[in-house]
N, C-alpha and C positions, 0 to 999 in steps of 0.2 A: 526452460520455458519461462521461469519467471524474472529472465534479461529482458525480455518483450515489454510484460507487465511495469517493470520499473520505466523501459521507454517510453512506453504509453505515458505513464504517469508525471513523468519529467516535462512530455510536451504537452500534456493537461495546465500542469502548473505553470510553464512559462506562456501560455494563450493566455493565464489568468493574472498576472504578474504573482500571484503564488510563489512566495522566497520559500526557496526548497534544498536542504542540504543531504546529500547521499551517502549513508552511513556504509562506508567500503569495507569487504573483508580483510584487504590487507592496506598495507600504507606502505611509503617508505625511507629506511633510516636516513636522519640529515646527515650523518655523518659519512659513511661509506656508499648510500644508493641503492642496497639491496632492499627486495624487495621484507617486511617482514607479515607474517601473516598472524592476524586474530586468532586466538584460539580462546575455548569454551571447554573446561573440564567435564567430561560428560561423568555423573553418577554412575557406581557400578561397580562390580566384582572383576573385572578385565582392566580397570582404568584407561580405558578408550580417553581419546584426547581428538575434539574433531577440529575442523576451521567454521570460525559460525560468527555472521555480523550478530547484532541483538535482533532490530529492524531496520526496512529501509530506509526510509526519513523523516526526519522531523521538518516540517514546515512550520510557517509562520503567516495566517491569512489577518492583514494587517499584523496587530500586535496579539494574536492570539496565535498559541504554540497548537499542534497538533503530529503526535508520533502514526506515522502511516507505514504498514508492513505491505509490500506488494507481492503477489501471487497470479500464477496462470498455468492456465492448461489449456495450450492451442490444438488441435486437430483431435479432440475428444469432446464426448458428452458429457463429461464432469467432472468435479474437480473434490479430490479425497479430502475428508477433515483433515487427514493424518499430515499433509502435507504442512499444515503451519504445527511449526514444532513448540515441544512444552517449552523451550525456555524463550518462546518468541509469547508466546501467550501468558507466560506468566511475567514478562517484561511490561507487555501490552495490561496487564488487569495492574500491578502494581500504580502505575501512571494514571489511571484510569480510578485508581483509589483515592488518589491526590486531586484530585479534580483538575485532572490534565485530557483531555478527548484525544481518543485512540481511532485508530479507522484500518479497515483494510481496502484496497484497492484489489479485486479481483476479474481476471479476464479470462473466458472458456467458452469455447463453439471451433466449428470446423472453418480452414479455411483463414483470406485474411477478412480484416476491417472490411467493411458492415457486415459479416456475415460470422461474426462471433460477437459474444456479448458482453459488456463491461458493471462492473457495478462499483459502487462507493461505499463500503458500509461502516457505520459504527459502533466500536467493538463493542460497545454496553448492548448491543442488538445480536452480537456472532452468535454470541452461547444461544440465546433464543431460537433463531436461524439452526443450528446442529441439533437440539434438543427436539423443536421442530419437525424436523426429517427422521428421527432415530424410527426403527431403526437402522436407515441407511446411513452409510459410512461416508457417505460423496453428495456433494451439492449436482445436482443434473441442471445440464444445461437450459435445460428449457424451466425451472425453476421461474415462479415469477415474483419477483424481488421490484417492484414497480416503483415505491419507495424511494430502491439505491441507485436505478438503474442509471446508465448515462447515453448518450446519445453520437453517434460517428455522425457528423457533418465535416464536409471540405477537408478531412486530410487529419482528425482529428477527435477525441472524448469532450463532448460537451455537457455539462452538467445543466440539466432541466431545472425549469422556475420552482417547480413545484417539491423538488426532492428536499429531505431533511436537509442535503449539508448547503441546500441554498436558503432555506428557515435558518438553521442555524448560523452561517454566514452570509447575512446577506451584503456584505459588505465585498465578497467575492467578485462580482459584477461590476465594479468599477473601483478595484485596487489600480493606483499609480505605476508607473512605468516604474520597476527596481532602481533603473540603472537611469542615470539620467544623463541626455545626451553631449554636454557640456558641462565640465564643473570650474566654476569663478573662482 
């Protein structure tokens, strides 16, 4: 479900010209072609070994950096803490200690676009958000996050005037075309 989420969020950023790079679980070798895959040593008496990106992407709105993990949960009422994993949130608080801004992009309702709901939020905000709720274990859908929320117009997540990440980037609203359409 959280292929959706990074979609969404892919065609959020290019509506915005939001330069967005997608941190893949696997990659592959220049030399031979195969694919190789990421791994994360998981802690632990079994030495489990899983495949694990860190997060999704790091952007750049103009020249400021911003790591975004995305998440969802389609055709449910809510969406479980448990699902972002410790070493995505301790990835996320690290960066976020640096005074790098952290966000997650999450999406949960039944159903497609408009009839599920998006939000934007900033990780300095998640921990609040979960502590918040305790103690339930799951954000519910119908949660009202008015803040993060975002808005489905024409085919698409549009970020409202009034939401923190348009305070905090207001520079969002009329970033330049990335790619320009001739180069001299």
């Amino acid at each position: 479900m959280g292929k959706q989420a990074e979609e969404d969020f892919a065609s959020m950023c290019a509506l915005y010209n939001i330069w967005a790079h997608k941190w893949d679980d696997v990659t592959t070798c220049g030399v031979c072609g195969s694919l190789i895959h990421k791994t994360k040593r998981v802690d632990g008496n079994d030495g489990r070994t899983v495949r694990a990106s860190i997060v999704d992407y790091l952007i750049f709105v103009g020249n400021k950096p911003l790591w975004v993990e995305c998440k969802g949960r389609l055709n449910t009422t809510n969406f479980p803490f448990s699902e972002i994993e410790l070493h995505q949130r301790q990835f996320l608080h690290s960066w976020q200690d640096k005074g790098v801004d952290c966000a997650l992009f999450l999406i949960a309702g039944l159903g497609k676009a408009p009839n599920r709901k998006a939000w934007f939020i900033p990780w300095s905000k998640w921990d609040e958000i979960e502590a918040s709720l305790a103690p339930r274990k799951s954000l519910p859908w119908s949660a009202s996050l008015y803040n993060y929320r975002l808005i489905w117009e024409r085919g698409g997540w549009k970020i409202p005037f009034d939401t923190w990440f348009a305070n905090a980037y207001p520079d969002v609203f009329c970033l330049p075309s990335l790619y320009e359409k001739e180069y001299v």
